[in-house]
Gaussian input, Z-matrix of N, CA and C with variables (Angstrom, degrees):
# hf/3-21g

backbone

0 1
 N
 C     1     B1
 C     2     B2     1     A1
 N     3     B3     2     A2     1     D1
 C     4     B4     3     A3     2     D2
 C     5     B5     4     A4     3     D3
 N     6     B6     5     A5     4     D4
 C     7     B7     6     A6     5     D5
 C     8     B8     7     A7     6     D6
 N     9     B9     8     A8     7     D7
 C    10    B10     9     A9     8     D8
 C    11    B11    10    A10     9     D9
 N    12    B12    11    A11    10    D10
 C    13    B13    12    A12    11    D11
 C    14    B14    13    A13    12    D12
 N    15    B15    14    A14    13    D13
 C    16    B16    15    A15    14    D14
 C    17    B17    16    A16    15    D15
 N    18    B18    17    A17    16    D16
 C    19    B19    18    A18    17    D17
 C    20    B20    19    A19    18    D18
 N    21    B21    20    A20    19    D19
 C    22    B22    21    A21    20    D20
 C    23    B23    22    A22    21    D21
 N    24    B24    23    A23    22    D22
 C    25    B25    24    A24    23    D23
 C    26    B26    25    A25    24    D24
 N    27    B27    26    A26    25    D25
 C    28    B28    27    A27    26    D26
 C    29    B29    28    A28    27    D27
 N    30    B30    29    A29    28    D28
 C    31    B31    30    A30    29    D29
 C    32    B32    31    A31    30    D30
 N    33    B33    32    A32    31    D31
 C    34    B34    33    A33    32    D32
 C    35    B35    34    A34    33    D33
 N    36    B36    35    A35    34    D34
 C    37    B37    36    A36    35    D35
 C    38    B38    37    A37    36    D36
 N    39    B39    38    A38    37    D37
 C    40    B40    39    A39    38    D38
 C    41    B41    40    A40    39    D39
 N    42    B42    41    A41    40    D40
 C    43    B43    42    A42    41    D41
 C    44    B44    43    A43    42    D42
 N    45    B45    44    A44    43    D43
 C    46    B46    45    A45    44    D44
 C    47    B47    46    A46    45    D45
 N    48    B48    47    A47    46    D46
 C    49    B49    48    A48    47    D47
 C    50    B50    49    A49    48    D48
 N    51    B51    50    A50    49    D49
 C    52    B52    51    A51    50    D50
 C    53    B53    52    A52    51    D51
 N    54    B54    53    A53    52    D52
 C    55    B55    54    A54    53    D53
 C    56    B56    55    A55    54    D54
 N    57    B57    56    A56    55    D55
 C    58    B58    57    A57    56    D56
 C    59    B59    58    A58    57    D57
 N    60    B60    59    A59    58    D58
 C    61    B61    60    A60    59    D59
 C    62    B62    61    A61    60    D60
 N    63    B63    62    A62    61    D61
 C    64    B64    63    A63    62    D62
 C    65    B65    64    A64    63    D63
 N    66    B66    65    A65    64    D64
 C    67    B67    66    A66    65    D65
 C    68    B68    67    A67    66    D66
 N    69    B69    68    A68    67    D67
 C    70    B70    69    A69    68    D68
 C    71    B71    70    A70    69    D69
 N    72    B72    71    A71    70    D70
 C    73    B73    72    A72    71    D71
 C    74    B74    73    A73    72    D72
 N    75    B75    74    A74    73    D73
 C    76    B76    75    A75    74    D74
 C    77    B77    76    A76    75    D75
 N    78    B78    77    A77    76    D76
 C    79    B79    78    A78    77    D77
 C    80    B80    79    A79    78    D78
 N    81    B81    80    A80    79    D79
 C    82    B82    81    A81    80    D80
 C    83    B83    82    A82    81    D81
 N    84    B84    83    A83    82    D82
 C    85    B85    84    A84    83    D83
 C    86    B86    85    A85    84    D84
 N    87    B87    86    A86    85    D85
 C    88    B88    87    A87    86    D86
 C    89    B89    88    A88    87    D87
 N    90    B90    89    A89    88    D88
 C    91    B91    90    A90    89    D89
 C    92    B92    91    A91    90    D90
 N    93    B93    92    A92    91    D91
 C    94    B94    93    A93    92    D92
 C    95    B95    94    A94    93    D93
 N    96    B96    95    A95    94    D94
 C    97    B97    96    A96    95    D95
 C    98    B98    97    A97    96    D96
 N    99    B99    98    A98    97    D97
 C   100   B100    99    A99    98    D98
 C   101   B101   100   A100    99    D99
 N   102   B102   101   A101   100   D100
 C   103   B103   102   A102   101   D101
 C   104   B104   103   A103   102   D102
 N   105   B105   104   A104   103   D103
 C   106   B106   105   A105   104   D104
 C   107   B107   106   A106   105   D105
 N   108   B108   107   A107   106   D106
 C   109   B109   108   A108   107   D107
 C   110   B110   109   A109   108   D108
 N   111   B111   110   A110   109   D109
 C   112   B112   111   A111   110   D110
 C   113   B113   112   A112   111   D111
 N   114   B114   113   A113   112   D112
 C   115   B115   114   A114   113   D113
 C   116   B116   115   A115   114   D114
 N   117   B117   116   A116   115   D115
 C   118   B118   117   A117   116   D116
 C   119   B119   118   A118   117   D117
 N   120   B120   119   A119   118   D118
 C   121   B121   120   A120   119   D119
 C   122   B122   121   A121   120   D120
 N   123   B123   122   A122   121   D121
 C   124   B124   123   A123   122   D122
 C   125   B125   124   A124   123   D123
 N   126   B126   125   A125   124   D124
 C   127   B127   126   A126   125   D125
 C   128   B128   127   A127   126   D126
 N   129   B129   128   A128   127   D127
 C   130   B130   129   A129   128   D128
 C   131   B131   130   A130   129   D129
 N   132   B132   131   A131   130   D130
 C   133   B133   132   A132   131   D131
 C   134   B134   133   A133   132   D132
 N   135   B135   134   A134   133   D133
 C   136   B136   135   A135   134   D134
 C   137   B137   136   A136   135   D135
 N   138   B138   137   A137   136   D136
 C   139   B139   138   A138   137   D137
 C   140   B140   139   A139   138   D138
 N   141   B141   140   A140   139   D139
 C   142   B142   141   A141   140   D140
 C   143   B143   142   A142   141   D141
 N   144   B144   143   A143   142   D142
 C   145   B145   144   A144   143   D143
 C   146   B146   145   A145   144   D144
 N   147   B147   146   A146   145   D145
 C   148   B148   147   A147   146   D146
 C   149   B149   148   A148   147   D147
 N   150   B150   149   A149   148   D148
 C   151   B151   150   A150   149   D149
 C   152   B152   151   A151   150   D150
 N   153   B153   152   A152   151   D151
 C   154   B154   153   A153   152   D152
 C   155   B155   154   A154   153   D153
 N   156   B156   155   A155   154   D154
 C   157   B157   156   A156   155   D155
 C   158   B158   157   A157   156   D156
 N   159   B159   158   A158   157   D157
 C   160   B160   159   A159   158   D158
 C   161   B161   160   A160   159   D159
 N   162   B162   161   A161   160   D160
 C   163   B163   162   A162   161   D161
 C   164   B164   163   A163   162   D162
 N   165   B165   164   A164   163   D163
 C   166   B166   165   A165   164   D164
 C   167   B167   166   A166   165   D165
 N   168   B168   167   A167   166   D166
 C   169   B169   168   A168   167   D167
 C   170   B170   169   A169   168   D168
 N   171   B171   170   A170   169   D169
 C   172   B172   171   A171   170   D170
 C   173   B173   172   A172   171   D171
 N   174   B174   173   A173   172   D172
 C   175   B175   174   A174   173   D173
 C   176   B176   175   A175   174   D174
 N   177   B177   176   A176   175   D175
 C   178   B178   177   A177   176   D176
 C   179   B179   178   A178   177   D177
 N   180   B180   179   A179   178   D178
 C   181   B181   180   A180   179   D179
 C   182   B182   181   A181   180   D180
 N   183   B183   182   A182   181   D181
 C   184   B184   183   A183   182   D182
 C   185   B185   184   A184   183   D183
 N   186   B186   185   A185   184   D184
 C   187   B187   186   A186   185   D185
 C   188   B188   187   A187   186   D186
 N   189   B189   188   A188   187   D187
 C   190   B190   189   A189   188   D188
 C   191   B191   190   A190   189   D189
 N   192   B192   191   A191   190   D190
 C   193   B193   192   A192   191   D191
 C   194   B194   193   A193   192   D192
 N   195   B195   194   A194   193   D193
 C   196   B196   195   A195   194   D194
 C   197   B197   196   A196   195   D195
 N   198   B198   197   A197   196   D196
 C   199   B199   198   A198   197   D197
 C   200   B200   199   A199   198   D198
 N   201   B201   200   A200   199   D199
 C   202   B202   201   A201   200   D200
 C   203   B203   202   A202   201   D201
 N   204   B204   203   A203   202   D202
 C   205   B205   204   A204   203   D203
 C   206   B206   205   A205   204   D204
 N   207   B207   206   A206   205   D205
 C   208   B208   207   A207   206   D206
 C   209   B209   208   A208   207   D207
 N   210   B210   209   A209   208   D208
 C   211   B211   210   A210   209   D209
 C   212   B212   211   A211   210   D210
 N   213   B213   212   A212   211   D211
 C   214   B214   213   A213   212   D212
 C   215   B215   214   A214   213   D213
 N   216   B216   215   A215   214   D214
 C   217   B217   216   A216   215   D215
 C   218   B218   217   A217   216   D216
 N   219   B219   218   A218   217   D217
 C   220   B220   219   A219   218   D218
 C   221   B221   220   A220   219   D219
 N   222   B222   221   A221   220   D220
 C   223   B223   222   A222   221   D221
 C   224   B224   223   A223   222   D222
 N   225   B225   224   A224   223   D223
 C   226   B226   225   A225   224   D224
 C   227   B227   226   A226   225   D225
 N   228   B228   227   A227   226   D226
 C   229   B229   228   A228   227   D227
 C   230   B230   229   A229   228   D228
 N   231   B231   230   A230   229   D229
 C   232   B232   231   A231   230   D230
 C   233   B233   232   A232   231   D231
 N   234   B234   233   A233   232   D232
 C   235   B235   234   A234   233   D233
 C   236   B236   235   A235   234   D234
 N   237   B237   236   A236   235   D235
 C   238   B238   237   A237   236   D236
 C   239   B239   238   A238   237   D237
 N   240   B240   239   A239   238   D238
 C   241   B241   240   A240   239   D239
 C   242   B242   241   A241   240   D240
 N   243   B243   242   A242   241   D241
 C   244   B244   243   A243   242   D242
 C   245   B245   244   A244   243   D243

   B1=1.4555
   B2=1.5270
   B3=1.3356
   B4=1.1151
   B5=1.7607
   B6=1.1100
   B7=1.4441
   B8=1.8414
   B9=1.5432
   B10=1.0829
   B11=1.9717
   B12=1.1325
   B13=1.1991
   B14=1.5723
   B15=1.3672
   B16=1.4795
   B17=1.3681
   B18=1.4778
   B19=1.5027
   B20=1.6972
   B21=1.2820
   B22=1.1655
   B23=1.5443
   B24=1.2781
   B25=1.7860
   B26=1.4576
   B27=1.4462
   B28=1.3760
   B29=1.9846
   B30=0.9141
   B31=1.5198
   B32=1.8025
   B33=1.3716
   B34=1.7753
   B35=1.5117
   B36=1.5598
   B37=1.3249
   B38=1.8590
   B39=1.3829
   B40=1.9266
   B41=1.4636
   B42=1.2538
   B43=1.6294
   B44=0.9768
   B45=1.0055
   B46=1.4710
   B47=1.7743
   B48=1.5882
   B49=1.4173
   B50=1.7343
   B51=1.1399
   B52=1.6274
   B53=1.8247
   B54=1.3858
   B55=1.2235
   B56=1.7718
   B57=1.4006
   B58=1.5088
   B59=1.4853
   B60=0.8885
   B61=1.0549
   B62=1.7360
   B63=1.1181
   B64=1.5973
   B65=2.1513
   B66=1.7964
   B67=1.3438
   B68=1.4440
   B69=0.9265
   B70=1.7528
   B71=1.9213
   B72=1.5646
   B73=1.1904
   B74=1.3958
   B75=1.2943
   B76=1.8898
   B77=1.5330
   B78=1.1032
   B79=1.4585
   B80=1.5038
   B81=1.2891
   B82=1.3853
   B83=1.6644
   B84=0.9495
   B85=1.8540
   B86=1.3702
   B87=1.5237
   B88=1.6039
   B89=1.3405
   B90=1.8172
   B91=1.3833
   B92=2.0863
   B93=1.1386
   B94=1.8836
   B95=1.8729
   B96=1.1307
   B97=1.5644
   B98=1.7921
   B99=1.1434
   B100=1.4313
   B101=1.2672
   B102=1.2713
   B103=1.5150
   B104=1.2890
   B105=0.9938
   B106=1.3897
   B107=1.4960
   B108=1.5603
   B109=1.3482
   B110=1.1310
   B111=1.3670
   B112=1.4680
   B113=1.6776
   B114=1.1934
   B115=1.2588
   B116=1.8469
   B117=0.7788
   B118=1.5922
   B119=1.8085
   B120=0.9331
   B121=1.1612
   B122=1.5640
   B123=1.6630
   B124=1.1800
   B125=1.6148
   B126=1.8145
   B127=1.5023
   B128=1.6899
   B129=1.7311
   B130=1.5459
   B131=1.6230
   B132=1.1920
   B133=1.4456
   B134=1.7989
   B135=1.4182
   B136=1.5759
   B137=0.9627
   B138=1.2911
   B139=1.4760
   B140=2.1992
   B141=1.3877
   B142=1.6178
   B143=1.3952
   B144=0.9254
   B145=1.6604
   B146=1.5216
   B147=1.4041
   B148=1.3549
   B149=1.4190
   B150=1.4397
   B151=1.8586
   B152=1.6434
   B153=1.5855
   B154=1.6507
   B155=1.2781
   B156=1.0514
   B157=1.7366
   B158=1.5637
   B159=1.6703
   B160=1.3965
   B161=1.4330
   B162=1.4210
   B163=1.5723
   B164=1.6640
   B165=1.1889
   B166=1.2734
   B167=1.6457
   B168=1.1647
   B169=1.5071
   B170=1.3522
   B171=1.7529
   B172=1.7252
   B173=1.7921
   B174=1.2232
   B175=1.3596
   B176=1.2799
   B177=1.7094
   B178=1.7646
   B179=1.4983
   B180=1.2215
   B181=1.5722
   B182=1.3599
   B183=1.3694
   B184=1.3221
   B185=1.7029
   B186=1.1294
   B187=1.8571
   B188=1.6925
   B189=1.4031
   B190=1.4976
   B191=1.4246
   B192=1.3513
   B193=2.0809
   B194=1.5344
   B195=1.2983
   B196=1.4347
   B197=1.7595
   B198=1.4479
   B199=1.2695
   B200=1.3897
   B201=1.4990
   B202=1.6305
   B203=1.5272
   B204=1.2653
   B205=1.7321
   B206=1.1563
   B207=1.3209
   B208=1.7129
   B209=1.2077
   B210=1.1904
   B211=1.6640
   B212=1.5055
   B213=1.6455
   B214=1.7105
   B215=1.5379
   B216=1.6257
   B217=1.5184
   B218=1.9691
   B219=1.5566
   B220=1.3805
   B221=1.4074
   B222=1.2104
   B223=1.7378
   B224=1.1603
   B225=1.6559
   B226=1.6107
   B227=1.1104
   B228=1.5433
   B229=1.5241
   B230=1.4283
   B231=1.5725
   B232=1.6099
   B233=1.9803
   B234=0.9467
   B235=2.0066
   B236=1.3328
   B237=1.2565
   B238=1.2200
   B239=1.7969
   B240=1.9097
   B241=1.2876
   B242=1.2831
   B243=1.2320
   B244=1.4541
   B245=1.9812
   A1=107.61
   A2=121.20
   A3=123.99
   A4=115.12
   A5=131.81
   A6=131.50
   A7=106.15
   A8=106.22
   A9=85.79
   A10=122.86
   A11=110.92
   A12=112.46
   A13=135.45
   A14=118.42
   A15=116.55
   A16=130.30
   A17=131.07
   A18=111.10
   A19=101.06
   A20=114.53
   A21=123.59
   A22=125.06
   A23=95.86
   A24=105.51
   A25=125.87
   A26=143.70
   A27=145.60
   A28=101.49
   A29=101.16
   A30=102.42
   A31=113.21
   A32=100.67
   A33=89.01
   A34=85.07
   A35=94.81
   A36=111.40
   A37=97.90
   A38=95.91
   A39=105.16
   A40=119.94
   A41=131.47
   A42=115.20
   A43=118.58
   A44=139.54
   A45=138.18
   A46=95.54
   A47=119.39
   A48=113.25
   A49=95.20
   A50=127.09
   A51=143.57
   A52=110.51
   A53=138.03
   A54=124.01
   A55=119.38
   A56=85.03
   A57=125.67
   A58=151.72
   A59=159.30
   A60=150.93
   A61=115.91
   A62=114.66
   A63=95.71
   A64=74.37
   A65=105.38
   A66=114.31
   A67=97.02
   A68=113.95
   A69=109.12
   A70=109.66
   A71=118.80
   A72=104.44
   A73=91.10
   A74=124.98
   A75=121.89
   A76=103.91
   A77=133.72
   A78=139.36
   A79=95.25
   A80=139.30
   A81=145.00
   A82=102.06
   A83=137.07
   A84=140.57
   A85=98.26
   A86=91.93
   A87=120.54
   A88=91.78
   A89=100.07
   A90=99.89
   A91=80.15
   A92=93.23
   A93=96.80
   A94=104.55
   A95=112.91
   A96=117.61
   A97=90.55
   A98=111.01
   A99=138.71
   A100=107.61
   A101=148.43
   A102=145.52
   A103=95.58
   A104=132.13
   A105=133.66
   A106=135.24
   A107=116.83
   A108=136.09
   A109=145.59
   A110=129.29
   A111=145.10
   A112=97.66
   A113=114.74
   A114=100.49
   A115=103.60
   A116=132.49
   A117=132.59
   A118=111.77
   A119=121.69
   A120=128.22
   A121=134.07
   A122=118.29
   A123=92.52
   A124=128.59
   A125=110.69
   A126=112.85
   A127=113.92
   A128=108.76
   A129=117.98
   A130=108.14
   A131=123.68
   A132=137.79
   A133=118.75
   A134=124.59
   A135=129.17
   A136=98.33
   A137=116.48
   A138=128.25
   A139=74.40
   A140=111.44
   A141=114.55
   A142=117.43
   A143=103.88
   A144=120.84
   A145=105.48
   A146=127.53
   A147=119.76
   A148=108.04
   A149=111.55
   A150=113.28
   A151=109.85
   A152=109.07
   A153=97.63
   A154=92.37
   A155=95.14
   A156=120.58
   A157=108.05
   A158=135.82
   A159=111.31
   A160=96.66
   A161=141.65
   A162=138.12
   A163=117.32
   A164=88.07
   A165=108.51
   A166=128.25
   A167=127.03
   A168=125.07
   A169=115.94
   A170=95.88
   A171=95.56
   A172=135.31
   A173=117.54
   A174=108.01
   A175=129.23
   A176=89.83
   A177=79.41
   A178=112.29
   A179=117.97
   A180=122.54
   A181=98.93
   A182=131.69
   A183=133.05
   A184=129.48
   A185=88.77
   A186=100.72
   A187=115.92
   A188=107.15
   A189=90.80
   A190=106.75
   A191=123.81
   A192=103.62
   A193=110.95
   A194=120.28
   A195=122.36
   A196=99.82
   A197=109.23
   A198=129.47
   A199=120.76
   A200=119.03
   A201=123.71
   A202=101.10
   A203=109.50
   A204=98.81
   A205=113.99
   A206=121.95
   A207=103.94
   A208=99.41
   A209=127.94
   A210=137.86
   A211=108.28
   A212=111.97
   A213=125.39
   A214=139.49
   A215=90.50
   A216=109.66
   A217=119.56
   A218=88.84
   A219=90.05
   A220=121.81
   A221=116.75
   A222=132.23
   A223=110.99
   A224=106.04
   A225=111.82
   A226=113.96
   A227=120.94
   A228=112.40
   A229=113.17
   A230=115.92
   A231=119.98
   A232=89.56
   A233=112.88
   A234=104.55
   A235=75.69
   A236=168.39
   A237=143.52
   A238=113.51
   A239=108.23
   A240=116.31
   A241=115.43
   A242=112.72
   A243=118.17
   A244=95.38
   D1=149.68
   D2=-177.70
   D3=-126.58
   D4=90.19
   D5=-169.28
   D6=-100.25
   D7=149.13
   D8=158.07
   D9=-95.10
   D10=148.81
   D11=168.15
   D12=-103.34
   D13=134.17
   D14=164.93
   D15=-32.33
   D16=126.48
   D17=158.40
   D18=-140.38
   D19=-177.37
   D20=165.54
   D21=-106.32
   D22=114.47
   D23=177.18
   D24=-35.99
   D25=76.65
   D26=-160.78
   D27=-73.93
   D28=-25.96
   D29=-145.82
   D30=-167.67
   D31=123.00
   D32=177.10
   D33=-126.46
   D34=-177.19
   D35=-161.75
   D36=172.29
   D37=159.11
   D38=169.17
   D39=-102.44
   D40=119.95
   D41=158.14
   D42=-107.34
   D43=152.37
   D44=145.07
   D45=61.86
   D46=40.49
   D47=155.92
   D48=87.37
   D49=-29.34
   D50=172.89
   D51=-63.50
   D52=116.92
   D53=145.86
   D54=-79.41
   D55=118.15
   D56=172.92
   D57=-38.26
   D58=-123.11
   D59=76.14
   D60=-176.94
   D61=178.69
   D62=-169.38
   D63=-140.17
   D64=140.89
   D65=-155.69
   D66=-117.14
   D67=133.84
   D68=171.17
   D69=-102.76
   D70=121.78
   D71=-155.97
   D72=-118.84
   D73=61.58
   D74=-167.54
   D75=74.05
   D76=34.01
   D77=150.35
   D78=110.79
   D79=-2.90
   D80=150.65
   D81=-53.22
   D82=130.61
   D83=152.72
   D84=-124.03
   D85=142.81
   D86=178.24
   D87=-139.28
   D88=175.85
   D89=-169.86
   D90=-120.74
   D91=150.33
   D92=176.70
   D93=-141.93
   D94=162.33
   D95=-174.40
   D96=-100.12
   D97=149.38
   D98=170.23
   D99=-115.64
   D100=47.08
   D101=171.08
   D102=-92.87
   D103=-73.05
   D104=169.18
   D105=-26.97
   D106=-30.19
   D107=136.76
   D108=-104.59
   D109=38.22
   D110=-146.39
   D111=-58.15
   D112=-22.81
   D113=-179.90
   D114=-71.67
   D115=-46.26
   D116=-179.09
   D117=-11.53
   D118=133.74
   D119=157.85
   D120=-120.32
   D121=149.56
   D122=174.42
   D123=-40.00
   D124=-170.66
   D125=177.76
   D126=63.64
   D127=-36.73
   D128=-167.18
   D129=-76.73
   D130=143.45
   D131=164.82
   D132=-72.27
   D133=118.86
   D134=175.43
   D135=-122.85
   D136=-177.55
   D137=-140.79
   D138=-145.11
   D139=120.01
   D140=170.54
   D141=-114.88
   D142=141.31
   D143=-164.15
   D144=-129.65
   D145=86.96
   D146=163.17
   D147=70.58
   D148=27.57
   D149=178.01
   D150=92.51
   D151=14.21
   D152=173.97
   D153=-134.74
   D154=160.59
   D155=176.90
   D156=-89.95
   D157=101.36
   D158=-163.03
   D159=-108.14
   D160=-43.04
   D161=152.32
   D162=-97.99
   D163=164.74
   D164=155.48
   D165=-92.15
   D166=178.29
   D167=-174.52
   D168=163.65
   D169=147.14
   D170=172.64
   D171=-53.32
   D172=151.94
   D173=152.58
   D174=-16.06
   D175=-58.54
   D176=-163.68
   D177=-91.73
   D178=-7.31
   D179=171.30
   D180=-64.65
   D181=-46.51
   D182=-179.93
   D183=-61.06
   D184=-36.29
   D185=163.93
   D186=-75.95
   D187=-48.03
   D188=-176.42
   D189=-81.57
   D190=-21.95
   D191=161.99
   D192=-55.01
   D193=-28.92
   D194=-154.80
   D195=-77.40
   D196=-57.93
   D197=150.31
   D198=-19.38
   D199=-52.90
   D200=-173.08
   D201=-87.12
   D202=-27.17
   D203=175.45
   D204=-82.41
   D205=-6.28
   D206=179.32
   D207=-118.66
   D208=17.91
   D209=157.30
   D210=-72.47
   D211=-59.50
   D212=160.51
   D213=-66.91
   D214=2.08
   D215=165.24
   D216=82.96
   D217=3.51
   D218=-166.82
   D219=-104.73
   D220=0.38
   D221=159.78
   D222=-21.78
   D223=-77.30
   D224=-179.53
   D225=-49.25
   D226=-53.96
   D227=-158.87
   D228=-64.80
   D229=-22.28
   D230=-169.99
   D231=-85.39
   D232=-3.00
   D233=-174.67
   D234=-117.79
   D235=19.59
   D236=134.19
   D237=76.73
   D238=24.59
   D239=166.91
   D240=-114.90
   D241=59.05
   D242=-176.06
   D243=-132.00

């Protein structure tokens, strides 16, 4: 299954012409592209899909998805620490 998941924006930055960002997902960090939401800012919560950032969203929208996925067991498997 492939979901997207919540994280919190730690850090942006450009590569390769791309805005960046490095995601904190409950002490998991990945790095995901923000082109797709340029409005995003650090501190802010997105929603990542396969290395992109596709919305933005509140805190608390972001905790209770985070919440329902590790109720259904599938947190880990979508962060790939299982």
């Amino acid at each position: 299954m492939c979901l997207g998941v919540p994280g919190k924006i730690v850090e942006a930055y450009e590569k390769n012409g791309l805005k960046m960002a490095k995601v904190d997902f409950g002490g998991i960090f990945r790095e995901a592209c923000l082109d797709y939401v340029p409005e995003a800012q650090v501190g802010e919560y997105c929603v990542i899909h396969v290395g992109f950032a596709i919305s933005v969203l509140s805190e608390s929208e972001a905790m209770e998805t985070l919440d329902l996925l590790r109720q259904i067991g599938t947190l880990e498997e979508e962060l790939g620490t299982t």
